[in-house]
C-alpha positions as CSV (number, residue, x, y, z in Angstrom):
1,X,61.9,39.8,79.0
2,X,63.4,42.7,76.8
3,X,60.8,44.0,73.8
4,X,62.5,41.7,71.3
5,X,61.9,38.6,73.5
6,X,58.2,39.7,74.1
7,X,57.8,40.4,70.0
8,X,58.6,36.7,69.3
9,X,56.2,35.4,71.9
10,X,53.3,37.6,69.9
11,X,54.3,36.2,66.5
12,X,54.8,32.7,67.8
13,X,51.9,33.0,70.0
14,X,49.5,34.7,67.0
15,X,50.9,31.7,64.3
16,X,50.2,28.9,66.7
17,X,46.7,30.0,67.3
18,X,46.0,30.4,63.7
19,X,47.4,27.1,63.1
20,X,45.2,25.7,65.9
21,X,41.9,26.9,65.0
22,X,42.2,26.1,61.1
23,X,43.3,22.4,62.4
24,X,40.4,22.5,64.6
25,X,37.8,23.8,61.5
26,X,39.7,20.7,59.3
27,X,39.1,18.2,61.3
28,X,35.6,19.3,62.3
29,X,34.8,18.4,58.6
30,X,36.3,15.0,58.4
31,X,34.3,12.6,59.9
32,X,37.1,10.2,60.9
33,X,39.0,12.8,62.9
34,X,36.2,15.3,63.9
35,X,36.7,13.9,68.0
36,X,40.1,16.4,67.6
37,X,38.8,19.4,66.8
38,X,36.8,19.9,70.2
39,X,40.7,19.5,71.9
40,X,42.4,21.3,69.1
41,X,40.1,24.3,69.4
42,X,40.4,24.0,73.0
43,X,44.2,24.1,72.6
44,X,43.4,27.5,70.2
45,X,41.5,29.2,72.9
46,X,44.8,28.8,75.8
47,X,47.0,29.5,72.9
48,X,45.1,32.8,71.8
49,X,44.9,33.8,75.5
50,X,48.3,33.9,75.4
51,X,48.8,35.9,72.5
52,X,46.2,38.4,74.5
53,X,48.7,38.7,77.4
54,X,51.5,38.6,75.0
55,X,50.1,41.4,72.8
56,X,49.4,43.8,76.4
57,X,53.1,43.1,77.6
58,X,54.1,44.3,73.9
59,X,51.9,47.4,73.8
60,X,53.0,48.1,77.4
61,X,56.7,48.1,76.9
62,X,56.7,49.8,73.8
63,X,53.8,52.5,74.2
64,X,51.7,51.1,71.7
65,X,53.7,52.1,68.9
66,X,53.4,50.1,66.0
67,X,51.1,47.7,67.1
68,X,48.5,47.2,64.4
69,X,49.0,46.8,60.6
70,X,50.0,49.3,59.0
71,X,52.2,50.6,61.7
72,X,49.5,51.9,63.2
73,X,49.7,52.6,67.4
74,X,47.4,51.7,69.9
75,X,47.1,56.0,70.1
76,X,45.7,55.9,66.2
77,X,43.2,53.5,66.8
78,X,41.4,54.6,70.3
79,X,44.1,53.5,73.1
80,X,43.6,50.7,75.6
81,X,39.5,50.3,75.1
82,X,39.9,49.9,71.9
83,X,42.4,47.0,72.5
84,X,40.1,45.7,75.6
85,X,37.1,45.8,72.9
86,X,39.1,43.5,70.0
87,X,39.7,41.3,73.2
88,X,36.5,41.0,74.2
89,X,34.7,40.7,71.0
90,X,37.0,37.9,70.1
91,X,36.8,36.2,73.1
92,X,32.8,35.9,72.9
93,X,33.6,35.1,69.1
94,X,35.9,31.8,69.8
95,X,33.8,30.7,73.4
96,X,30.8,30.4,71.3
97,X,33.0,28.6,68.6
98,X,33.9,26.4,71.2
99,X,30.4,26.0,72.9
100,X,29.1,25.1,69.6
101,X,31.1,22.2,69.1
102,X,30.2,20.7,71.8
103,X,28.0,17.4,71.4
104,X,24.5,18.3,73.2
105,X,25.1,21.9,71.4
106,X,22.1,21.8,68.9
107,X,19.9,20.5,71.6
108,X,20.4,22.6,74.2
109,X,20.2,25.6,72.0
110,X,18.9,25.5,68.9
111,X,20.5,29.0,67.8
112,X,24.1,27.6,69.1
113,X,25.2,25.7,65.8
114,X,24.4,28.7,63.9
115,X,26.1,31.0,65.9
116,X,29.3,28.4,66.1
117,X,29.6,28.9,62.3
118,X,29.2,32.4,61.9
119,X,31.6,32.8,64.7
120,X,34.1,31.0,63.6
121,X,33.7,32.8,60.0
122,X,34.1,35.9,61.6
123,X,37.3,34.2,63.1
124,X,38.8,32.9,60.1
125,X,38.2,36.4,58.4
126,X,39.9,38.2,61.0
127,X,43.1,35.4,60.8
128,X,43.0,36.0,56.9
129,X,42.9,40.0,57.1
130,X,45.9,40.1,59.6
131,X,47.9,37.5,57.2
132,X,46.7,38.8,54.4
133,X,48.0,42.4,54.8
134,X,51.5,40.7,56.1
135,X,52.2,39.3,52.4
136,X,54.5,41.0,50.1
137,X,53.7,43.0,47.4
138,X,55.3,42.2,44.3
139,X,55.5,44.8,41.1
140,X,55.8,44.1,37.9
141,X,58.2,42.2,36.9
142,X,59.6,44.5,33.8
């Protein structure tokens, strides 16, 4: 696949997944379809894994040049553990998302529907920064 090819599988990749998980936290709220959000956020978790190996082919081919907001490179920000640490971290953010929805969560462990929450708030903070910073600016209108 050439670099442009790979760049459309991170953005398509990166929008399904948010797409995914905020489908998954809806209908976790409405009781007449909360039974979709367990497959939903299941369906955000392969989805995001994708965007992981996506986002390595992409810094791979191009260096890490321009990889993070900002235009920032993979260089500026601490090279290839940084990028293996943002992996990681939200990895064990969505599994524990995941674990807490499911139905014998809050008895098994007490601490796990807690935990589901605040990971999934750390989740939907991350999504909104990295959208966020992608809107345009507008001045003044004179």
């Amino acid at each position: 696949m050439s670099t442009e090819q790979v760049h459309r599988v991170v953005r398509l990749t990166a929008r399904s997944s948010a797409l995914l998980f905020a489908a998954a936290q809806a209908t976790s709220v409405l009781r007449v379809a909360a039974s979709a959000s367990r497959p939903l956020y299941a369906a955000f978790l392969l989805v995001h894994a994708a965007h992981f190996g996506a986002v390595t082919r992409y810094a791979v081919l191009t260096g890490g040049r321009h990889l993070f907001p900002g235009g920032r490179s993979l260089s500026d920000v601490g090279g290839w553990p940084t990028m293996a640490g943002i992996f990681a971290v939200f990895s064990a953010l969505a599994v524990t998302g995941w674990l807490a929805k499911a139905p014998t969560a809050a008895t098994d462990w007490a601490w796990l529907p807690a935990a589901g929450r605040g990971a999934n708030g750390l989740i939907t903070a991350m999504f909104a920064g990295v959208y966020l910073q992608r809107l345009p600016v507008r001045g003044p209108s004179g």
